[in-house]
C-alpha positions as CSV (number, residue, x, y, z in Angstrom):
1,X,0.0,0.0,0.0
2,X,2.7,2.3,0.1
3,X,3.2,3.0,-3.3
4,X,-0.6,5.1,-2.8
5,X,-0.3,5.9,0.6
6,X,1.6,9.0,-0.7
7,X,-1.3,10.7,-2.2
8,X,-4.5,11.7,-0.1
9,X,-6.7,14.6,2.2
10,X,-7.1,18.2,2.7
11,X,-4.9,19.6,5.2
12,X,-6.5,20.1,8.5
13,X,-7.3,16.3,8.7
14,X,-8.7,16.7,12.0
15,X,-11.1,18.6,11.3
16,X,-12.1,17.0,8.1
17,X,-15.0,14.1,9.1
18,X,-14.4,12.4,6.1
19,X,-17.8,10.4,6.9
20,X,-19.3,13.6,6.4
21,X,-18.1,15.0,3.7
22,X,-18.5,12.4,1.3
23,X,-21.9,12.1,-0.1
24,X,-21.8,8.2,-1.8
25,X,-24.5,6.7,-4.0
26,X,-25.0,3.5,-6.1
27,X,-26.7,4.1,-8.9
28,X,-30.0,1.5,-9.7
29,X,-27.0,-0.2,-12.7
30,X,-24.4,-0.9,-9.9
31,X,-22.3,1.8,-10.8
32,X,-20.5,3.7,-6.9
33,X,-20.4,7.7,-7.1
34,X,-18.6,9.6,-4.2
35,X,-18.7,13.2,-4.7
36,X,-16.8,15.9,-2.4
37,X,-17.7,19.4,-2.2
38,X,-15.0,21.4,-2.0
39,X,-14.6,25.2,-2.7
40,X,-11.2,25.9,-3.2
41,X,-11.0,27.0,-6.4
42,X,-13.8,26.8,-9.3
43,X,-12.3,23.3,-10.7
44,X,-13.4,19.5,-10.7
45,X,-11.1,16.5,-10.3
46,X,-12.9,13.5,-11.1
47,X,-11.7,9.8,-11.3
48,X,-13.3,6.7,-13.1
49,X,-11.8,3.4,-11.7
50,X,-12.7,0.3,-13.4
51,X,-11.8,-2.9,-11.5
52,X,-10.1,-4.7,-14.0
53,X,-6.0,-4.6,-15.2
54,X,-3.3,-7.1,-16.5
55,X,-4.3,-9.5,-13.9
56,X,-7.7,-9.9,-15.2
57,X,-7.0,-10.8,-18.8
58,X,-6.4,-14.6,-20.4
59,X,-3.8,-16.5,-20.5
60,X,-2.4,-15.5,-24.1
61,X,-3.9,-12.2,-24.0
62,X,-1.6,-10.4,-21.7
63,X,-1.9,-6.6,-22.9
64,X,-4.9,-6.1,-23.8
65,X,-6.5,-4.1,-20.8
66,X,-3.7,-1.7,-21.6
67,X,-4.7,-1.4,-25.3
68,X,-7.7,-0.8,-24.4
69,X,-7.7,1.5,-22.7
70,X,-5.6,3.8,-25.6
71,X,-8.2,2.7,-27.9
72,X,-11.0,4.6,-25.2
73,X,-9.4,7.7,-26.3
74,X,-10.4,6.9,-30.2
75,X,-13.9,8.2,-29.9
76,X,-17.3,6.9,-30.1
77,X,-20.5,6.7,-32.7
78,X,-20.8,10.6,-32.4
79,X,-17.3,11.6,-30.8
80,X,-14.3,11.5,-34.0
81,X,-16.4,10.6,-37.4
82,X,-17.6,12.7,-40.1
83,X,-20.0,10.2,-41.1
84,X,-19.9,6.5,-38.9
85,X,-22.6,5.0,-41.0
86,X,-19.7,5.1,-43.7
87,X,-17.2,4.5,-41.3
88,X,-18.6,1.5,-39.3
89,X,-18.7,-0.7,-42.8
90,X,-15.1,0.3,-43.4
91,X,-13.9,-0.6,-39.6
92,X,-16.2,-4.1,-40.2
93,X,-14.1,-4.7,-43.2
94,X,-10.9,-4.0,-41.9
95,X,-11.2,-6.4,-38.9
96,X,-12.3,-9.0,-41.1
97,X,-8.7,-8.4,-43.0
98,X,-6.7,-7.7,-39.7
99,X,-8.1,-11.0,-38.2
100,X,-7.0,-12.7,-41.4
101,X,-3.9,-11.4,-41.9
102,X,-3.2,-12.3,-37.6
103,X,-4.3,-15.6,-38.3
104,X,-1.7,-16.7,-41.3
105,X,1.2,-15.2,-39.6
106,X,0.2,-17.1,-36.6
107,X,0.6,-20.2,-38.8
108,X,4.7,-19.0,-38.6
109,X,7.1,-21.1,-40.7
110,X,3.9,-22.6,-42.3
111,X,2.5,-19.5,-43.6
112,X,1.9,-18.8,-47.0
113,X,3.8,-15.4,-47.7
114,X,1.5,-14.7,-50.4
115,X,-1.4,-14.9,-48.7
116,X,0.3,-12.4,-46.3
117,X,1.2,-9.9,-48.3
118,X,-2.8,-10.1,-49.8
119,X,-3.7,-9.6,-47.0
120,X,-1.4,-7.1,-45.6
121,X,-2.0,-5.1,-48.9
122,X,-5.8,-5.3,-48.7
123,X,-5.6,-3.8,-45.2
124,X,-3.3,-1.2,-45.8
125,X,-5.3,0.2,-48.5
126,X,-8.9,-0.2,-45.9
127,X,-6.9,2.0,-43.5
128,X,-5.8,4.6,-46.3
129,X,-9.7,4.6,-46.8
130,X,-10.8,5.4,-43.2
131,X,-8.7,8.3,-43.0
132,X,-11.1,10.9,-44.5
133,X,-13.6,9.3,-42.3
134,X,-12.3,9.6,-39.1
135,X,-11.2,12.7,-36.9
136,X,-8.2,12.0,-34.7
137,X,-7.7,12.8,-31.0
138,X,-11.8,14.7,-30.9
139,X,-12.3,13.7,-27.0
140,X,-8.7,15.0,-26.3
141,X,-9.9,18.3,-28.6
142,X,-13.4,18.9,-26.8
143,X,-11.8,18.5,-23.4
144,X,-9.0,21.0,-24.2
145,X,-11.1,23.8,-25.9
146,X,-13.3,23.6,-23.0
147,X,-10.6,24.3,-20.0
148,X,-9.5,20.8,-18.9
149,X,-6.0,19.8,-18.0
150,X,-4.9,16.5,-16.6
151,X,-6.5,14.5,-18.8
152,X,-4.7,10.8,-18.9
153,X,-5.4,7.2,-18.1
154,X,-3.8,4.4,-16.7
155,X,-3.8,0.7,-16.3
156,X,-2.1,-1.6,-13.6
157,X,-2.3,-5.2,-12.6
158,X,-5.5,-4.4,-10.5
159,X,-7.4,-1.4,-12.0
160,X,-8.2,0.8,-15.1
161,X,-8.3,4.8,-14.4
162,X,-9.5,7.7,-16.6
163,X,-8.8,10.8,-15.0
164,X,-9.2,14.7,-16.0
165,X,-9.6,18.1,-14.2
166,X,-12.1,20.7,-15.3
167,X,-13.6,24.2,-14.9
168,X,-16.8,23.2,-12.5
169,X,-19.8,24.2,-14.9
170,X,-18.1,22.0,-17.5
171,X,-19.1,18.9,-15.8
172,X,-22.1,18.1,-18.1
173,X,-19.9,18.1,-21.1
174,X,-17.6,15.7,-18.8
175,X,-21.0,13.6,-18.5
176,X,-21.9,13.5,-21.9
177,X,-18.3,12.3,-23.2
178,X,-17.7,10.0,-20.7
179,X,-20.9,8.0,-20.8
180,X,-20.6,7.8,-24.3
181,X,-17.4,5.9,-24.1
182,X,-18.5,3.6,-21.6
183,X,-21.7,3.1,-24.1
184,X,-20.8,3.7,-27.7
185,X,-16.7,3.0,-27.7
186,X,-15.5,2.7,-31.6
187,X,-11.8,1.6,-31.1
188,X,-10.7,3.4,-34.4
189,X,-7.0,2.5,-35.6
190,X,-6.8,-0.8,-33.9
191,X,-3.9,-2.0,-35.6
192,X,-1.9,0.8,-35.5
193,X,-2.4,1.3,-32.2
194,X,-1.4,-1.9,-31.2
195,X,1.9,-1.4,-33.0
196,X,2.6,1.7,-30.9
197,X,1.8,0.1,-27.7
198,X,4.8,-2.9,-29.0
199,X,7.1,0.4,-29.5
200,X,6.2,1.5,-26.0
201,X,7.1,-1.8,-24.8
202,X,10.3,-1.8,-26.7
203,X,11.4,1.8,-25.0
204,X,10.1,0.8,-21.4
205,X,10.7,-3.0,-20.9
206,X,13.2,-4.3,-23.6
207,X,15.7,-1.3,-24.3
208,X,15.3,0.3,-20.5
209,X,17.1,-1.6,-17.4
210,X,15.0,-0.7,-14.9
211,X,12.1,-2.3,-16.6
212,X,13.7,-5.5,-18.1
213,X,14.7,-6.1,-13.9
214,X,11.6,-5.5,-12.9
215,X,9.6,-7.2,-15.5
216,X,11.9,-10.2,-14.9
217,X,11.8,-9.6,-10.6
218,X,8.3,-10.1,-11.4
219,X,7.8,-13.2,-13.1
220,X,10.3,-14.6,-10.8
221,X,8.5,-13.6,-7.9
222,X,5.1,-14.7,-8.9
223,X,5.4,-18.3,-10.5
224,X,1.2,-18.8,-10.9
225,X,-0.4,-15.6,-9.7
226,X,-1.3,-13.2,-12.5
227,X,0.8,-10.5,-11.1
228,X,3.6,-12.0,-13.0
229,X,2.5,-10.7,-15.8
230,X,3.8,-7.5,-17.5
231,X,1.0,-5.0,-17.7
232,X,1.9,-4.2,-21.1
233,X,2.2,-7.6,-22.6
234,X,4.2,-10.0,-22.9
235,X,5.7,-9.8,-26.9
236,X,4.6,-12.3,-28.5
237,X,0.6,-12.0,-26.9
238,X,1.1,-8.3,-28.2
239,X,1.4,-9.5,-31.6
240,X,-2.1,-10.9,-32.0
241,X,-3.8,-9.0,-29.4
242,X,-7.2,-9.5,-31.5
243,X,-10.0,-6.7,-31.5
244,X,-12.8,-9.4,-30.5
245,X,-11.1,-10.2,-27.5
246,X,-10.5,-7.1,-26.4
247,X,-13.5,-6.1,-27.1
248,X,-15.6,-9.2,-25.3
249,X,-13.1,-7.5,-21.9
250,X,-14.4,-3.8,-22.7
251,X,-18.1,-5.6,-22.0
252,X,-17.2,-7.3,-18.8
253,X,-14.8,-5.0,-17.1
254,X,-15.9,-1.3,-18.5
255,X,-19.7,-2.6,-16.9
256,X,-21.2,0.6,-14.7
257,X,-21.2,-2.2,-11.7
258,X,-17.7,-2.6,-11.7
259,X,-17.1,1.1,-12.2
260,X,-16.5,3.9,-9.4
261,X,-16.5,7.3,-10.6
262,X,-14.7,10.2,-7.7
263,X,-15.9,14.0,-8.1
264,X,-14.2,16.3,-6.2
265,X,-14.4,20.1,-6.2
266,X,-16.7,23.0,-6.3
267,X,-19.9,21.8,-7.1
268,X,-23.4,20.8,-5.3
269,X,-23.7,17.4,-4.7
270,X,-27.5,16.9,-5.3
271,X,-26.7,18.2,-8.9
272,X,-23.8,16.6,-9.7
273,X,-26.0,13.3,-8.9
274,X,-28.9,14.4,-11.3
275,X,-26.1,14.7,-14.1
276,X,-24.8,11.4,-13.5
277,X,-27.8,10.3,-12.9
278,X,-29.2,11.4,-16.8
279,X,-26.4,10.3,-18.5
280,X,-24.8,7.0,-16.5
281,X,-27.9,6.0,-15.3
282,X,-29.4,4.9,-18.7
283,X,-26.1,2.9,-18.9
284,X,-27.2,-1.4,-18.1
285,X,-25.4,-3.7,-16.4
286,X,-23.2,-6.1,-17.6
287,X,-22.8,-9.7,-15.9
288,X,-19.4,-9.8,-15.0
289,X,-17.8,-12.9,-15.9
290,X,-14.1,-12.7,-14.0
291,X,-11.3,-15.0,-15.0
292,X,-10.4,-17.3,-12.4
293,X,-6.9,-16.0,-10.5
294,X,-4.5,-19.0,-9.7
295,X,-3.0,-18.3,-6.0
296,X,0.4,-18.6,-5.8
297,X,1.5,-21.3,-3.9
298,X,3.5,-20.2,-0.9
299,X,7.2,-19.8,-1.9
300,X,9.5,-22.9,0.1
301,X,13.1,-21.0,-1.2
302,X,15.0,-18.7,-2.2
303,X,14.7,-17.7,-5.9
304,X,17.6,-15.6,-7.8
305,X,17.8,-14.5,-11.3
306,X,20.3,-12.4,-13.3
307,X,19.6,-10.1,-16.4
308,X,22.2,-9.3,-18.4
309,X,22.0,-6.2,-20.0
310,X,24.4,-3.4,-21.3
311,X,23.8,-1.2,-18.4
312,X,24.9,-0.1,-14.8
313,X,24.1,-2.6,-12.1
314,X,21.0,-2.5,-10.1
315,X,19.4,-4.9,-8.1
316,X,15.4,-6.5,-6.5
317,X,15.0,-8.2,-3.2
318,X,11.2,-8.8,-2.9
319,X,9.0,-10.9,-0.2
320,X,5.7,-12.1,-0.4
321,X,3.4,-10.8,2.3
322,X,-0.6,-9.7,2.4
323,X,-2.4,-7.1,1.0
324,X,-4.5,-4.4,2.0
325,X,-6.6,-4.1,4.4
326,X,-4.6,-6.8,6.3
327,X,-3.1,-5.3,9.7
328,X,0.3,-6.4,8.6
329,X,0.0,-4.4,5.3
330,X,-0.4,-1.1,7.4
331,X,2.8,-2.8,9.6
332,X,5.3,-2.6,6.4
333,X,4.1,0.6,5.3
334,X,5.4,1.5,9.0
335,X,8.9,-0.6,8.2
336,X,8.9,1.4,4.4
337,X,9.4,5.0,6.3
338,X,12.1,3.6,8.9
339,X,13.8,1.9,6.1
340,X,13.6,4.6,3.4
341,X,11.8,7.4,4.0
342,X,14.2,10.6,4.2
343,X,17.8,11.0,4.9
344,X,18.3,9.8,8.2
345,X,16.1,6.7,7.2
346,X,18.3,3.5,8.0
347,X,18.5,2.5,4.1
348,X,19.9,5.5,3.2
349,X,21.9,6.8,6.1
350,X,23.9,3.2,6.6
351,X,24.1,1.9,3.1
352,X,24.4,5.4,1.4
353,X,26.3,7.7,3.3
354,X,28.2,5.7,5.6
355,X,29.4,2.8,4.1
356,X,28.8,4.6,0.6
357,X,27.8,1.1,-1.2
358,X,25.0,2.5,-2.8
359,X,23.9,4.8,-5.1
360,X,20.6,4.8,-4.4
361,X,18.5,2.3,-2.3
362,X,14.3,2.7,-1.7
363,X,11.9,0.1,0.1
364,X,8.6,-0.3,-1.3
365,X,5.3,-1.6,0.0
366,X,3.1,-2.9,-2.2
367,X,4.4,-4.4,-5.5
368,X,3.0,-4.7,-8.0
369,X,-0.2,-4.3,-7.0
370,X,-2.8,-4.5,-3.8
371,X,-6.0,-6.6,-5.1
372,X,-3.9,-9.8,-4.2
373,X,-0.7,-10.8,-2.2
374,X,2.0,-8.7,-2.8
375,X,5.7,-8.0,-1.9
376,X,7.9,-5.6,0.3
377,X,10.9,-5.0,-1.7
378,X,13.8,-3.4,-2.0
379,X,15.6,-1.5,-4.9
380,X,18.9,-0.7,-4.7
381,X,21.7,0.6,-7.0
382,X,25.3,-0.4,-6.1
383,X,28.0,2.4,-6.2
384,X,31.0,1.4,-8.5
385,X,33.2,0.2,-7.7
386,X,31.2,-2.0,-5.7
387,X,28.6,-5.1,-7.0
388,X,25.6,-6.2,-5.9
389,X,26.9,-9.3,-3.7
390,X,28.4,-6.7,-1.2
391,X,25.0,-3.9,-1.3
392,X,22.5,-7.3,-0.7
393,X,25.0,-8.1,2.1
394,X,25.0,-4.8,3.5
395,X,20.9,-4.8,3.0
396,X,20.9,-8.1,4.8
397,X,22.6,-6.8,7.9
398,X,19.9,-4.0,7.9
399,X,17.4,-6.6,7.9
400,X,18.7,-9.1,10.5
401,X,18.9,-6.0,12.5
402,X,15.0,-5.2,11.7
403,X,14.0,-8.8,12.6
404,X,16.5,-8.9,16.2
405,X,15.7,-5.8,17.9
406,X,12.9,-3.4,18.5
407,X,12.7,-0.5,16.7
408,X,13.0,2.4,19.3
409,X,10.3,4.1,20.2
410,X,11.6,7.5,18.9
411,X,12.0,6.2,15.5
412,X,8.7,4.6,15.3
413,X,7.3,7.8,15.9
414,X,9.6,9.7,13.9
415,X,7.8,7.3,10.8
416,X,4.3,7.2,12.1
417,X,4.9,11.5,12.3
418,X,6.3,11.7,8.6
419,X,3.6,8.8,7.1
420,X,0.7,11.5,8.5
421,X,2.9,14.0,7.5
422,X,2.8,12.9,3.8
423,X,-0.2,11.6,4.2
424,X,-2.0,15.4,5.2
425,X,0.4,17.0,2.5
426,X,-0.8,14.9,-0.5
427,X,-4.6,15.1,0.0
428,X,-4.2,18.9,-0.2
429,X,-5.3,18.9,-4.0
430,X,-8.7,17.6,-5.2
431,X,-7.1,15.6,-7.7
432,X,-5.4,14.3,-4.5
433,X,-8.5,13.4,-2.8
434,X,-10.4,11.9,-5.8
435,X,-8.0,9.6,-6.8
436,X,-7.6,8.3,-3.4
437,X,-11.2,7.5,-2.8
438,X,-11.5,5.8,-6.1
439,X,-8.7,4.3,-5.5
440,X,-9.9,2.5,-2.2
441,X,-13.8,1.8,-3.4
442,X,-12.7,0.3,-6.2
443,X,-9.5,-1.8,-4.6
444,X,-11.2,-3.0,-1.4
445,X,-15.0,-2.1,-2.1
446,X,-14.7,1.0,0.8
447,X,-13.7,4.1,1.0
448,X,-13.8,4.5,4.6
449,X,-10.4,2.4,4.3
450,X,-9.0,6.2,4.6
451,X,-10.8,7.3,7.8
452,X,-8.9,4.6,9.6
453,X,-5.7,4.6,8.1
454,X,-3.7,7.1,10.5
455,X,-5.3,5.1,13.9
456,X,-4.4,2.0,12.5
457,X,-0.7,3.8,11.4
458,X,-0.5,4.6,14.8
459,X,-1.2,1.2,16.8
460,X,1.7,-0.3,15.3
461,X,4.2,-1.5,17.9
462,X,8.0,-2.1,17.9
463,X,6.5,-6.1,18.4
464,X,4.6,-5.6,15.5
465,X,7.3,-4.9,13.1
466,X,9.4,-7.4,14.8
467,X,6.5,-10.6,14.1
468,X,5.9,-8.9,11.0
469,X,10.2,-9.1,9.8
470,X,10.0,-12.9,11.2
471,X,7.2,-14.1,9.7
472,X,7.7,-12.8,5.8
473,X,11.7,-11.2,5.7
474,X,13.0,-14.4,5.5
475,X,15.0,-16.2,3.0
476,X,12.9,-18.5,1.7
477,X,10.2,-16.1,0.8
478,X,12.7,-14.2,-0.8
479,X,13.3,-13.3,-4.9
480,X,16.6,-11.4,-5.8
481,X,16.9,-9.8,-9.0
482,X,20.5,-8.9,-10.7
483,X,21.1,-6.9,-13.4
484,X,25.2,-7.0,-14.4
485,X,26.3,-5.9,-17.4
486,X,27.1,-7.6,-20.2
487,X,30.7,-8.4,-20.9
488,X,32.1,-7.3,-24.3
């Protein structure tokens, strides 16, 4: 939980009744609203969370929740055509080709080349022919023109976000577009879409260090569990990712009752849930048909792995531990400040500054995501000359140390002070706010998760973080993850 925990209310947090202040509905489809009135300046934040990401998908499908959601942003039946009547024969047609075309190649060393290049041909010349059709990037257009900023989307292992920030009397226009897409998508320039989505994995997984060792930490760590998984796809699912597929998962996971939709800022809540209302309301629901996720077995060893890459060396140590709302999730987010959070955390002032090992070293709570079991890791960059061996020995020591004695009572309020401290600072925004109330509704099914975070924070015990360090830091629950560089 970490990763979000950085992220949430306004400031004078005890004065804020957060049971108050949040005025929560569920509309008659399913679909969660929370809406905060806040008047501090005449903007809108608003969050829609659908609870589905990588983990969600088939086996052989990996990448597709992340593909769709770049093709949410190629408009609807009325949102980027000049004339869709026209247009929706054309897009009909060029499926049938793309599916075709998919299906030889899939046929690999058996594929007839000239059926291929048919094929390729005849699609390349449908999509020269939807051009004049179609009018690119209309959503991002009508939101810009009409004062938004912020405006982005994002998909993880757990959920699917659409976020934007407006002027408050644009929210009907906000309304009317985003209903739309979640009832009239047309997912325009499929295939070249999914080619830029391979280029993006190209950049951030296969040319970029960081993300080959995490993408490898990963599917080290998880052996069965779905969090393996990269969310952008692994290459060769990427290849095929089919447009029926993805669009059978837009049905079941883009449904208003597995949607939660955040509004905070200065508006009147009673309208704001007439508008939503009118245009979300008419919206049905979907039976939600959800893939089956495979546990992963508990882990009886150590497990290493080494990427070789031409790169500086960096390196993972991850352990498998529970998720939110366990107790001992709210326990390592208390272990993530006193390891790593500031300069006189112990990380950081050991490792870094004193014995100078490192170049940079950061415990995380909460990878890779929060729906399911997780791990506590820590990432860690050794300073040359030194290797990896000696900065996991040095991290092991810290550890041992975590695990033999009780953390002092000073320093465990010195965490607990700068985790409320961050925790105050970050929920200053509305963006802040409505992200972390999505975030929670649509994670754990409650909001409320928030009004008890700080108490919770603050019943942790130096015996807690001790049972916590011996039940999950140990060595057979462990994954290390190298990267060395390749020798020339």
């Amino acid at each position: 939980m970490g990763l979000f925990i950085s992220l949430l209310l306004p400031s004078p947090l005890s004065s804020y009744n957060l049971e108050k202040q949040v005025h929560a509905f569920t509309l008659a489809n399913g679909l969660r609203l929370l809406i905060v009135e806040r008047h501090l300046s005449p903007t809108v934040s608003i969050y829609i969370r659908c609870r589905a990401g990588a983990a969600d998908e088939a086996d052989g499908k990996t990448g597709t929740a992340h593909l769709l959601e770049h093709m949410m942003f190629k408009g609807t039946k009325t949102i980027g055509t000049k004339d869709y009547l026209r247009e929706e024969k054309i897009l009909r047609k060029i499926e049938e080709a793309g599916t075709a075309l998919d299906r030889e190649r899939m046929k690999g060393k058996a594929a007839d080349q000239a059926i291929i290049a048919r094929l390729a041909l005849q699609l390349a010349k449908l999509l020269k022919s939807h051009q004049p059709l179609m009018v690119s990037n209309e959503i991002g257009r009508l939101y810009t023109e009409n004062g938004a900023v912020n405006l982005n989307a994002s998909t993880g292992h757990d959920l699917t976000t659409y976020k934007v920030s407006i002027p408050a009397n644009r929210i009907e226009l906000w309304a009317r577009i985003e209903s739309d897409r979640m009832i009239n998508p047309v997912f325009r320039e499929f295939y070249t879409e999914r080619d830029v989505v391979r280029e993006e994995r190209r950049q951030r997984s296969e040319s970029d260090p960081e993300g080959k060792l995490f993408e490898s930490y990963l599917s080290a760590a998880f052996i069965a569990h779905p969090y393996r998984r990269p969310v952008l796809g692994w290459p060769s699912d990427m290849r095929f990712l089919d447009m029926a597929y993805m669009e059978k998962f837009f049905r079941e996971t883009h449904a208003p009752n597995n949607t939660v939709i955040a509004i905070v800022g200065n508006i009147q809540p009673p309208a704001v849930l007439k508008i939503v209302e009118k245009y979300f309301g008419r919206i049905p629901p979907r039976k939600l048909f959800s893939v089956p996720v495979t546990e992963e077995p508990p882990q009886s060893g150590e497990r290493r792995i080494e990427v070789v890459f031409d790169a500086e060396p960096q390196m993972i140590l991850g352990y498998h531990k529970p998720p939110p709302p366990a107790y001992a999730d709210h326990v390592f987010d208390v272990l993530e400040s006193i390891l790593s959070s500031g300069r006189t955390a112990r990380l950081f002032k050991t490792i870094v500054e004193e014995k100078r090992l490192a170049e940079s070293i950061q415990a995380v709570n909460g990878l890779p995501g929060a729906r399911y079991q997780n791990q506590f890791a820590i990432l860690a960059k050794p300073r040359h000359p030194h290797i990896c061996s000696e900065l996991e020995q040095a991290i092991d020591l810290e550890l041992e140390r975590i695990k033999r004695e009780p953390v002092p009572l000073s320093e465990l309020t010195k965490a607990k002070n700068q985790i409320r401290a961050d925790f105050i600072r970050r929920l200053d925004s509305n963006t802040g706010l409505a992200e972390m109330l999505s975030y929670f509704e649509a994670l754990l099914g409650d909001f409320h998760y928030l009004k008890d975070y700080l108490d919770t924070i603050d019943r942790v015990t130096p015996d807690d973080i001790l049972n916590a360090a011996r039940t999950y830091l140990t060595r057979e629950n462990r994954t290390v993850a190298t990267l060395v560089r390749r020798k020339h």
